[in-house]
N, C-alpha and C positions, 0 to 999 in steps of 0.2 A: 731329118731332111727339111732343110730349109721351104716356109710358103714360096708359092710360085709370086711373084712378083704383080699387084692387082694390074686390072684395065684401065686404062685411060679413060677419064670420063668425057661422053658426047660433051660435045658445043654448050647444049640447055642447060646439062649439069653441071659444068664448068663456070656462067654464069652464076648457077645457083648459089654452086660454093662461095664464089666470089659476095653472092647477098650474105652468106653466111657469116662469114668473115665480116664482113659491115656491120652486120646486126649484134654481133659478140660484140666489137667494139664501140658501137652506140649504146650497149646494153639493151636492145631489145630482144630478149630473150627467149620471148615465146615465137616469137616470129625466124629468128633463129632456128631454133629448134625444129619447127614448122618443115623450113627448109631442107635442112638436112636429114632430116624422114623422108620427105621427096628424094632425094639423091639415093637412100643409103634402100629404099625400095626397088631401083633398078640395079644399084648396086652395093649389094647388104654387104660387101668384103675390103669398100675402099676406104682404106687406114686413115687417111687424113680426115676425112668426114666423121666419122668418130670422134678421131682424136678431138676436134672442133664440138663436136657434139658433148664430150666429155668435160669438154673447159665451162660451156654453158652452162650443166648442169651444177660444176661445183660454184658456179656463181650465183647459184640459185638454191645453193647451203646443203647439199650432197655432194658432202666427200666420197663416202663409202662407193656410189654410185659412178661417179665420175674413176675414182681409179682405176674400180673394174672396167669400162668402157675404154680407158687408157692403155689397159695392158693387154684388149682385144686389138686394139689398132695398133699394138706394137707386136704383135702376134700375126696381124697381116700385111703390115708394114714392117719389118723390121729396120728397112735402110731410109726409112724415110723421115729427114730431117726434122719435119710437122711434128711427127707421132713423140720422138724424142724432145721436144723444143715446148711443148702441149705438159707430156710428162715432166719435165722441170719445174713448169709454171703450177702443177698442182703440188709438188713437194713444198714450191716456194709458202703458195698460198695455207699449206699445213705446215709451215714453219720450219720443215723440214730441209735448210741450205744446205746440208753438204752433200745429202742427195741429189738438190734440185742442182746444183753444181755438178755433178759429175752427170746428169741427162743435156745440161746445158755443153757440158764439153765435148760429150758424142755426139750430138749434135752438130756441132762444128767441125768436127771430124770428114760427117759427111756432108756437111756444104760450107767450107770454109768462108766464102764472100760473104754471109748472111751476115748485114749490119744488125739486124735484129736480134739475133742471138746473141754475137755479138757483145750489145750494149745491155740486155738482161743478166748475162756473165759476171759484165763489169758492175753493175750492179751490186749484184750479190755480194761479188768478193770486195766491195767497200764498206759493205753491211757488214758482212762478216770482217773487215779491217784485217783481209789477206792482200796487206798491202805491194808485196812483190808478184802474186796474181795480180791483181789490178795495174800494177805498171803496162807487164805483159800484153794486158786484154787494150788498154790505153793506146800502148805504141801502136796495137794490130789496127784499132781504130782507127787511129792517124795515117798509118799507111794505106788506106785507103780511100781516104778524105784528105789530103793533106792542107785544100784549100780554105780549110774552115776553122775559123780562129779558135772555136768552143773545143774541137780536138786536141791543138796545141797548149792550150789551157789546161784541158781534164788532163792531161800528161804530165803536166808541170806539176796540180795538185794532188798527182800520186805520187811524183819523187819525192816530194817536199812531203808529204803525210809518212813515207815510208823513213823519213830519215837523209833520202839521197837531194842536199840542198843545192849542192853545185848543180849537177844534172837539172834539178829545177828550172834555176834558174838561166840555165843555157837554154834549153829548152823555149822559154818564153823570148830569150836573145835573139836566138835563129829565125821565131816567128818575126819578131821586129825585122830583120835582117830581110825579108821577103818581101817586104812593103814598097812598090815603088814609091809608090809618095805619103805622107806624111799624114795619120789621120786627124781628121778635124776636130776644133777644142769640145765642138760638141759630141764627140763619140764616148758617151758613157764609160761602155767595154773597156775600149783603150785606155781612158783613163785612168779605171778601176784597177785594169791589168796593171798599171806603171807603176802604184803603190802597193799592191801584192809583189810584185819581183824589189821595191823595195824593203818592205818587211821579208822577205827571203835573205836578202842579202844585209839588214841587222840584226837577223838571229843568226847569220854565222857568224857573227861577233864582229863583222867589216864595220863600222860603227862611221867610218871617217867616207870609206869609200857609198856608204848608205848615203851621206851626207853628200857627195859629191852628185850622184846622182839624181838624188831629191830634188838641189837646186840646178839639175839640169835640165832631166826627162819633166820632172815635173810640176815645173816652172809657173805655165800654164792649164794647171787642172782644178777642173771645176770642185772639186773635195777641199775647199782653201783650210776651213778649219783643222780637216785632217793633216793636212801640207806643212800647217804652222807648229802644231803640236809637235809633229814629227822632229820637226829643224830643232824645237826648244830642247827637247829630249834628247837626240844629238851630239847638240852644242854643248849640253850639262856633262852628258858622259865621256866628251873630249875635253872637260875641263878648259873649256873657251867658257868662260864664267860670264867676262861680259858682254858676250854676243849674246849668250842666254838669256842674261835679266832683259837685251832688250827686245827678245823672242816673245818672254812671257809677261812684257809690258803689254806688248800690239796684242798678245792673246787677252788678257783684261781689258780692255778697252772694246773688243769684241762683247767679252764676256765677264764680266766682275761680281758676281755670284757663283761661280766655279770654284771647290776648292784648290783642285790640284794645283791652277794655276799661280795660287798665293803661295803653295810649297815649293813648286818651282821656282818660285822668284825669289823666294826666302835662302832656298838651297845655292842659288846663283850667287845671290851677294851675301852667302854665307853668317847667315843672323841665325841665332841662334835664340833661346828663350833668356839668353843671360845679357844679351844685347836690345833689352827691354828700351829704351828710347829710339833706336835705330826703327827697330820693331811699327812703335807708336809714331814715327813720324810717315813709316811707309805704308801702314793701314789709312794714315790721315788723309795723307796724299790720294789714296786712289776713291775716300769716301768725299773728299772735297769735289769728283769728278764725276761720282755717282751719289749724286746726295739722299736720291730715293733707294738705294743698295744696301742691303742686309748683312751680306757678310764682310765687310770690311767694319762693321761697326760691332758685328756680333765675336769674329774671332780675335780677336783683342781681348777680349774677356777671359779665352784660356791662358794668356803668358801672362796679365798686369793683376799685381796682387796689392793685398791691404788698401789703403786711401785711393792711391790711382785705381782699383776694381769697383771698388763703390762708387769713387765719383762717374765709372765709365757705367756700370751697371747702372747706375741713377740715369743717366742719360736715354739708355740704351732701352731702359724699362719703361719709363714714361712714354717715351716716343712712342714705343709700339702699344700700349694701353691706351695711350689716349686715342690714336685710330682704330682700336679695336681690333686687334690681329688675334685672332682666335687661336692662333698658332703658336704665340707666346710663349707658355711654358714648355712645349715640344723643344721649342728652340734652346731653351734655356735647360732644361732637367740634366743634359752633359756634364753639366757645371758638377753637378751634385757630389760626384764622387772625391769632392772637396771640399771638406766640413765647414770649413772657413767658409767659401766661397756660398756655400748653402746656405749658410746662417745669415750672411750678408743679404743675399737675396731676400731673407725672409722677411730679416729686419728693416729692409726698404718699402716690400710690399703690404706688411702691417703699418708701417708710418703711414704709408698711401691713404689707407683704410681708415685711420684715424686722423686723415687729413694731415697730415706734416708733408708737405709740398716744399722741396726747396729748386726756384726760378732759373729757368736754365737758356743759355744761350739763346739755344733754336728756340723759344717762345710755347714752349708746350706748356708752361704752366698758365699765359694769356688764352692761348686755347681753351683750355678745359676753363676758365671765368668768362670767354665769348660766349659758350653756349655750349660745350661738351662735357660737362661734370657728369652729366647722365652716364652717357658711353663709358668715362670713364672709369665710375663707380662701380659700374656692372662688372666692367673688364678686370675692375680690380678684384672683387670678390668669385669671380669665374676663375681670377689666374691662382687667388689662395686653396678655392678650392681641390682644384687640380693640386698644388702645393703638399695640401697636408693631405691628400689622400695616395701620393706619392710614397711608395717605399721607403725612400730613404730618408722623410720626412715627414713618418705617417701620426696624425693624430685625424682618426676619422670623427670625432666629435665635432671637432674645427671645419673640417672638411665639408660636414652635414650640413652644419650652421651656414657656411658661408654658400653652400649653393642653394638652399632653401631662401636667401634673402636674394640672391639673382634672380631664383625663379618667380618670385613674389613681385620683379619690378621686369620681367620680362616673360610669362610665365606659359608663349608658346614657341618659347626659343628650344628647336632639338638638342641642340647640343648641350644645354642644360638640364636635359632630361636624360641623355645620354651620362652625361658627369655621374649624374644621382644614381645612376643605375650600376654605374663602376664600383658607385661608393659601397653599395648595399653588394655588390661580390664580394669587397673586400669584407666588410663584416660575415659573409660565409653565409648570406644568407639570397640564394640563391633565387626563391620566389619571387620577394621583391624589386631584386634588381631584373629578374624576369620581367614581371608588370610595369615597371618603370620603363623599361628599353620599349615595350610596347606601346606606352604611351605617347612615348616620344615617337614612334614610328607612322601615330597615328595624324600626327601635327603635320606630316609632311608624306602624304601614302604611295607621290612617285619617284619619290629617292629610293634609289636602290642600295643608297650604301645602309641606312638606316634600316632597311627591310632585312637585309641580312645582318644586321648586328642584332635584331629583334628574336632573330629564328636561333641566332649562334647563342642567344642568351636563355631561348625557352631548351635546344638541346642541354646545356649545361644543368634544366631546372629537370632534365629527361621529359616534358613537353613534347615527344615528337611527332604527335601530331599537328601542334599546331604550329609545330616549324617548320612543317612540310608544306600547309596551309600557305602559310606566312612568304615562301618561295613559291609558291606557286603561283603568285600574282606577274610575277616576272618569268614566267617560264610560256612554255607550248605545252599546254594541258591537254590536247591531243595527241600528242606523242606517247606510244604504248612503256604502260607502264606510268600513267601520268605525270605530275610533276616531278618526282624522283626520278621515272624515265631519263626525261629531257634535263635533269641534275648531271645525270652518268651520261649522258650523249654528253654534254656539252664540259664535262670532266671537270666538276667541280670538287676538287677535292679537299677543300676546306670541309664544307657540309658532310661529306662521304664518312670522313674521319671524326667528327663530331657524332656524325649517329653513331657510330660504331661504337667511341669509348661512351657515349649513352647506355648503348643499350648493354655493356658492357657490366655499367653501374646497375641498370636494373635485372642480370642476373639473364638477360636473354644472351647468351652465347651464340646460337644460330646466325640471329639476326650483326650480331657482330661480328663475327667472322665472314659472314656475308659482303660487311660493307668493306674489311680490306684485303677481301678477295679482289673486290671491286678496285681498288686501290691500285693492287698488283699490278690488275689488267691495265689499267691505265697508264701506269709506267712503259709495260708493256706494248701500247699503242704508241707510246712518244717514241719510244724504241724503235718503232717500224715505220714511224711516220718522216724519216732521214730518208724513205726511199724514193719520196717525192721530192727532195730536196738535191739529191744529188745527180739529177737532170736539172731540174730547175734554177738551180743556184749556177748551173754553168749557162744556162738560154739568157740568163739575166746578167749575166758578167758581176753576182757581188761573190768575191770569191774571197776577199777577208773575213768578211760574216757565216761564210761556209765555211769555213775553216776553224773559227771559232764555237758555232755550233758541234762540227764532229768532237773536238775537242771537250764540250761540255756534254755531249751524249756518252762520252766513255766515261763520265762521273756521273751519268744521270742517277742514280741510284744514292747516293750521297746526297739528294737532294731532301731538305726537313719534314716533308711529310710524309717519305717513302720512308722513314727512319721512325721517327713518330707510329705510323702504321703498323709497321712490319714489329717495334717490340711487342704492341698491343697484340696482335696478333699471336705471337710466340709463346708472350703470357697466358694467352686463352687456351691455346693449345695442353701450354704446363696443366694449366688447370683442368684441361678432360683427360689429359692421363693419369695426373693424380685421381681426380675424383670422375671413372668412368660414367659411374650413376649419373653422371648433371646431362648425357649426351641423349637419356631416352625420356618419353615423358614422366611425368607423376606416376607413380604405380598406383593398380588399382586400388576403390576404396579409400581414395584418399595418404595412403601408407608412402612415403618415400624409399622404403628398402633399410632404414635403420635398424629396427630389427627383427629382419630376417634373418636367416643362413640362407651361407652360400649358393646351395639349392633352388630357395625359395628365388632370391633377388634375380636369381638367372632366368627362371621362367618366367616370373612377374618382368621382366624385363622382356621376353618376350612375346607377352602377353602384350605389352604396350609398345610395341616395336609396329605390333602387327594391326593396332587400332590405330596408331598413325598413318600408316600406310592406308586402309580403309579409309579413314579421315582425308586423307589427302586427297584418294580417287575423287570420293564424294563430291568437293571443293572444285577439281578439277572439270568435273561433269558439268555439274551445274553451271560452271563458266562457259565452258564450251556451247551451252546451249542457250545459254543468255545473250553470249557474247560475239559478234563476227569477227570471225577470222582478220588477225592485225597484218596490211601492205604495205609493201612500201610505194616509193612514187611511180615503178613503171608496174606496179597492179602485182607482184609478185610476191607469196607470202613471207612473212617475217618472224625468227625466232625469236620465242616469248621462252621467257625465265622459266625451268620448270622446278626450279627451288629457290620461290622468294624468299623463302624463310632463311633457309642455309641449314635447312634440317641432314641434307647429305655431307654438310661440311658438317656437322656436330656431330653426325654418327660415325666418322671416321673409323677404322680399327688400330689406326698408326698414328694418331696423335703427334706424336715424336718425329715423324718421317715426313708429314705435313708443316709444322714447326718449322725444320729446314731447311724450307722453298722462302721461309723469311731471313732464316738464320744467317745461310749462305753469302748475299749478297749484301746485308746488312753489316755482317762483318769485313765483307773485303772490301767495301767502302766507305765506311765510316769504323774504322778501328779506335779511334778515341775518342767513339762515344761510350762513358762508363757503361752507362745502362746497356747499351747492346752489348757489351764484353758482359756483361751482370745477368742475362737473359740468357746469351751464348753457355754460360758457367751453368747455368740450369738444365737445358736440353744436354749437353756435353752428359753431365754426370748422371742424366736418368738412362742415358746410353751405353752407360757404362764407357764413356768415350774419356778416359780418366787422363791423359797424353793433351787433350783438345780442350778440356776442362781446366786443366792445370793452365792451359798458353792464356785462356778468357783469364783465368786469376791472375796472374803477374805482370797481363796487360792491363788490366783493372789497380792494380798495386801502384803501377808504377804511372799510373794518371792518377790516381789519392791513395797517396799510401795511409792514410787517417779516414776512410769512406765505412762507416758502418756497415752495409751491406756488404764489402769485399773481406771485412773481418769475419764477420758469418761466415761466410762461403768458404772462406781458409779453415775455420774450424770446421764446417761440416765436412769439406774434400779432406785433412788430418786425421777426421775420426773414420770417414771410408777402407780409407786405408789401412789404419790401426785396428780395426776391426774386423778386415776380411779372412775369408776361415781359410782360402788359397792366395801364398803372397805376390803380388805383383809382377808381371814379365820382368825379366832383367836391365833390358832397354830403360821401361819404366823407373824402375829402383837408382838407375843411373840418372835418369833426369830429377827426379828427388830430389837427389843425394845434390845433385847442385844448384837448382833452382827453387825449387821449394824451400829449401833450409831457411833463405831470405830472410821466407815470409814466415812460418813459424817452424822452429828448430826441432828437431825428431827426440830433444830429450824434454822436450818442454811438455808440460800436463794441462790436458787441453781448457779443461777447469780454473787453473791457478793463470791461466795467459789471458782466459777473458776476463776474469776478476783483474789483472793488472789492466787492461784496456780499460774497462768499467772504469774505475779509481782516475784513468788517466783522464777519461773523457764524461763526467759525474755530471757536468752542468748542461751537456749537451743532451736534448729526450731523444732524438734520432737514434745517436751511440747506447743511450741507456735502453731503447727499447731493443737494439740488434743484440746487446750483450744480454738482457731480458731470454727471448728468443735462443739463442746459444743454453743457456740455462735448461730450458724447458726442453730443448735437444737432448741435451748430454742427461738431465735427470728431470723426466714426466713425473715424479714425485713430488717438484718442488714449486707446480703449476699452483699453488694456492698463495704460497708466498709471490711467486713473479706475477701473477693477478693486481696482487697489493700493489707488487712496485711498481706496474703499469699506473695504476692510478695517482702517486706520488708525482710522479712526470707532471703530472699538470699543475705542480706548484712547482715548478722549476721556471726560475723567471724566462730563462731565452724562449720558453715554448712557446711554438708556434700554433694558428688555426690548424695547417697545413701537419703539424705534429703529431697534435691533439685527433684530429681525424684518423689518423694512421694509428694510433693508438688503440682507439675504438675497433678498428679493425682487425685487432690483435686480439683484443678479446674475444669478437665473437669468432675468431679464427681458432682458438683456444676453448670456447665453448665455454666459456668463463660463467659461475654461476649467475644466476638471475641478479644477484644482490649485489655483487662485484659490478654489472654492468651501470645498475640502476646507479649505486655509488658514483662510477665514472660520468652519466649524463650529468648526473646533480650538479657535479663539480665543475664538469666542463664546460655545461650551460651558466653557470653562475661567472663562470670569465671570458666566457661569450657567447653572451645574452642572446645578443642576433642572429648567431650562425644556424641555417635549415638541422645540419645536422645530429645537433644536441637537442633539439625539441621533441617533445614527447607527441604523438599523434594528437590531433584534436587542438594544438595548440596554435 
């Protein structure tokens, strides 16, 4: 039997409520609350007061509490719009949409007029990109507002997002169509709207009729650069070639440091790089007009080769050395992947150095004998050094030399202190260029770009404390959780992921996983953070920019540090399912569980399971009694981390099921990245997910079919197989039988196929240590000889630091003897000297 339907509340409580409602939405909480205890004591059974009461609370971080209170006031209320519109809003806030959608639909069920619900609905279902919902919920909005432009809008950008372009853009017509008169040039909106229904109508490919409209509707709109761009692009794709070039003349002359617009114009009057004079006379032309302009003088550099590159690079180089453009070799390093062009460079800039100056038009060689040989000198030896500590043109010797004599005639210049600190990475030696970056940071203590290259440099030396130090000078060191706190408020995730693969390297897994848990989250915030936007983006009429946003939120996850994170992550995981032991502490007395039995390690692990715990209350207490309770700004308490460590992530039971939560989306948005197919192949096959592991292999194959790491993985997933004691589903057998074969053929021995890779790829340590590796797989017998030929790698000329590291790591991954290892340092410290990693302690 249905509740009886509650009492209408008196006049007093009817105001009350009405505070209620106020104080929710102000966020005064207590005083809220306050109120609706007043109410719900003359009348403990009215649904909405609840329901109100329950919204409060979970904003005050009780869920659990608040749902219950929810489904009392749906219990007394059942047809009451509030109690259902309240219960939404808590699904929403638990991330729970498709529930909080179907409370939002009942809802409207029973009071269809409610805008408020309404526009929560619609909401949702653009978060959720239920873009033919959101039409629906659009149109309903509009019909009943239809005098408001921001409705005719949001309607326009649901057809258009759902696909339906025409309807768009009729939509936006009809509103036009309504207007008795003419809005004024200064109406934003209008504006904005008149180049949105243009870009509608040149992505249905109307390209002409785009064009027609542009220079009708918006003729006079304030967006001019936008207007110009538009026409050039246009013009170019209806092959009116010369209305174009003189589109993206007027656009240069605007703007002549842009590159698009030199492509544009290039493209217009169809030059190509083989029409090298045509070329050089039109770059002349627009630097004769900007004489102080960079890129007409700098992109001439990629089409003019031999004597014309030199002579223009002679030009080109002087000029910006002798004013000192600290910016120089940035500008130039492009050049590099062009031997020639490198060398020339080089050989101009050592002339420099040894004074060989040849007198050039513009007067830059009168310059530097007026009075600027200093600036120059310096400039020159800053650009070599950058030069040769450059990848492509690396001799860090050179490199030392030549910024050591900068620093000696400029010697509390940052950026020279920064160079030096680059230089000491690349020798691998990680300390120094640590201390260096600090020193430099110290010349200049409120830049903040220097601050955080100082802390990115002590994580790298795993420092982290005094990178957290080091950030903390620019932070709100009152924010709970101190400096790192206000790191994660303020979503820095550069830092986030630097601690992580830190602490990664120092063997703390807690702590790392910790920080791209954090990571996660953060994505996840930007995720939910489109919901402020898509009210806002329409009150504000930029609805290109919203557009574009949705657009790049349905890739957010493809983004380099979500990618970056989520492998490290994956890996860590790999690593506590392999080796459970790492996830509880030290075992007593010192002992790791090496050897014990089975028996023993299990209790000894729970022996130390359990003094954790103990430990932790401890830790816990004592803070709580040292410590006040952490608020926020309206006085209301605040959730504190109750695993700074990341001890609940490290003790996982599912490893593999945790993994996942990275795996997932990392694959579906960045499919060619190797390394995530390379990660994916790992969790896949400890899952025995043999079908899912196969697809990470072939898509790894078929991005390097020559990648060492995807040769491993093909022979370990060949020997799986061939070894299993029940044979594979049928299904399975058939995907084999024709995708697999590819990559190694079912008659082939898995032995004599890596010995052929080997032979093929001998000079490569990478290849030699994966086929190494393979070896030590297939036959743990012949772990004394593949020892040795670990070490042999490091006479292999292409080896790298980056090699030689990974090397080391193989052995002690291998448990390689004491005297194999000692051999390996020897060797690999004697071919680089500098590098942190091959020093012996104490050194």
């Amino acid at each position: 039997m249905a509740p009886p339907p509650p009492q209408p509340l008196a006049s007093k409580e009817r105001s009350l409520f009405t505070q209620v409602v106020k104080n929710y939405e102000n966020k005064q909480y207590k005083k809220g609350l306050k109120a609706a205890d007043q109410i719900l004591r003359k009348s403990p059974d009215h649904g909405d007061t609840i329901a109100m009461k329950a919204l409060i609370v979970n904003s005050q971080g009780n869920s659990e509490e608040a749902f219950a209170l929810a489904k009392v006031a749906l219990n007394n209320s059942m047809k009451s719009h509030v109690c259902w519109h309240v219960y939404g809003l808590l699904y929403r806030s638990s991330k729970n949409f498709e529930e909080a959608i179907k409370a939002y639909k009942y809802a409207l069920k029973l009071e269809p007029e409610s805008q408020q619900i309404q526009k929560d609905l619609a909401l949702l279902q653009i978060q959720m990109r239920d873009y033919q919902g959101y039409v629906q919920s659009r149109r309903a909005i509009l019909q009943q507002r239809t005098g408001w432009r921001q409705n005719w809008t949001a309607l326009a950008v649901a057809q258009h997002l759902a696909g339906d372009l025409a309807n768009a853009e009729r939509t936006l017509t009809t509103y036009e169509e309504t207007l008795k008169s003419p809005p004024p040039k200064t109406d934003i909106e209008h504006a904005e709207a008149i180049l949105y229904k243009n870009s509608i109508i040149a992505e249905m490919g109307e390209i002409e009729r785009a064009l027609e409209h542009l220079d009708a509707a918006a003729k006079n709109n304030p967006d001019r650069t936008s207007v110009m761009e538009l026409r050039a692009q246009y013009l170019l794709k209806l092959g009116r070639k010369e209305e174009a070039a003189k589109a993206y003349r007027l656009l240069l002359k605007r703007n002549a440091e842009y590159r698009a617009y030199f492509q544009g114009l290039q493209e217009a009057l169809e030059l190509d790089r083989s029409n090298v004079e045509e070329l050089k006379k039109l770059y002349g032309d627009v630097a004769k007009d900007n004489p102080r302009g960079d890129a007409a003088t700098r992109i001439p550099l990629e089409f003019l080769e031999g004597d014309e590159f030199r002579e223009a690079a002679d030009q080109y180089l002087q000029r910006m050395l002798h004013k000192g453009v600290w910016s120089t070799f940035n500008n130039v390093k492009a050049l590099y992947s062009d031997p020639k062009k490198r060398d020339t460079i080089q050989d101009l800039v050592d002339g420099y150095a040894a004074g060989k100056l040849n007198t050039q038009a513009n007067g830059s060689t009168e310059k530097q004998i007026n009075g600027d040989s200093d600036l120059f000198t310096t400039s020159v030896r800053y650009f070599l050094a950058q030069h040769y500590n450059y990848h492509l043109s690396q001799d860090l010797l050179k490199a030392m030399k030549y910024i050591d004599e900068a620093l000696s005639s400029a010697p509390e210049s940052v950026e020279y202190h920064m160079t030096k600190a680059r230089i000491w990475k690349h020798y691998g030696n990680s300390q120094k260029a640590a201390e260096m970056m600090e020193e430099g940071r110290t010349l200049d203590v409120r830049d903040r770009y220097i601050n955080t290259k100082a802390a990115k440099y002590q994580l790298r030396n795993n420092e982290n404390e005094a990178a957290i130090q080091n950030m903390g000078k620019f932070t709100r060191n009152e924010a709970l959780g101190g400096p790192l706190g206000d790191l994660h408020d303020m979503q820095c995730v550069w830092y986030i992921t630097e601690d992580g693969e830190s602490y990664i390297r120092q063997g703390k897994l807690g702590l790392a996983l910790k920080r791209f848990a954090s990571i996660s989250s953060i994505f996840e915030i930007w995720q939910e953070d489109q919901f402020d936007f898509h009210s806002f983006s329409l009150r504000k009429g930029q609805i290109r920019a919203y557009v574009d946003m949705m657009r790049w939120e349905d890739h957010l996850r493809k983004h380099p540090f979500f990618t970056r994170a989520a492998i490290s992550a994956a890996r860590t995981y790999v690593i506590l399912h392999d080796q459970p032991d790492l996830a509880h502490a030290k075992m007593t007395n010192g002992v790791n569980g090496e050897k014990m039995d089975s028996a023993e390690r299990k209790k000894a692990q729970k022996k130390a399971k359990k003094d954790q715990e103990k430990q932790a209350k401890e830790e816990a207490g004592k803070k709580d009694s040292k410590k006040p309770a952490a608020v926020d700004q309206n006085g209301d308490p605040r959730k504190e981390d109750k695993d700074p460590k990341g001890e609940k992530l490290l003790q996982t039971s599912e490893p593999l099921v945790e993994a996942m939560k990275f795996i997932t989306p990392l694959l579906e948005f960045s499919p060619k990245n190797i390394q995530a197919q390379q990660v994916g192949f790992e969790v896949f096959l400890r899952r025995k997910k043999y079908l899912l592991a196969l697809r990470s292999l072939l898509t790894s194959h078929a991005l390097s079919p020559s990648d060492p790491t995807t040769h491993e993985q093909a022979i370990r997933l060949g020997h799986t197989f061939r070894t299993q004691t029940e044979p594979p589903d049928r299904k399975i057998q058939e995907v084999l039988a024709a995708d697999f074969e590819t990559i190694l053929p079912a008659s082939a021995v898995l032995s004599k196929h890596n010995n052929e890779f080997l032979q093929k790829h001998h000079e490569s340590a990478q290849h030699v240590q994966a086929c190494l590796k393979v070896k030590q797989f297939l036959d743990p017998t012949s772990s004394e000889k593949n020892q040795q030929d670990v070490i042999r790698t490091l006479a292999l000329e292409g080896s790298s630091l980056d090699d030689a590291v990974r090397g080391l790591e193989l052995l002690k991954e291998w448990k390689a003897k004491d005297q194999y290892q000692g051999d390996y340092l020897a060797a690999a410290h004697e071919r680089w000297p500098e590098a942190s990693a091959f020093k012996k302690k104490g050194d």
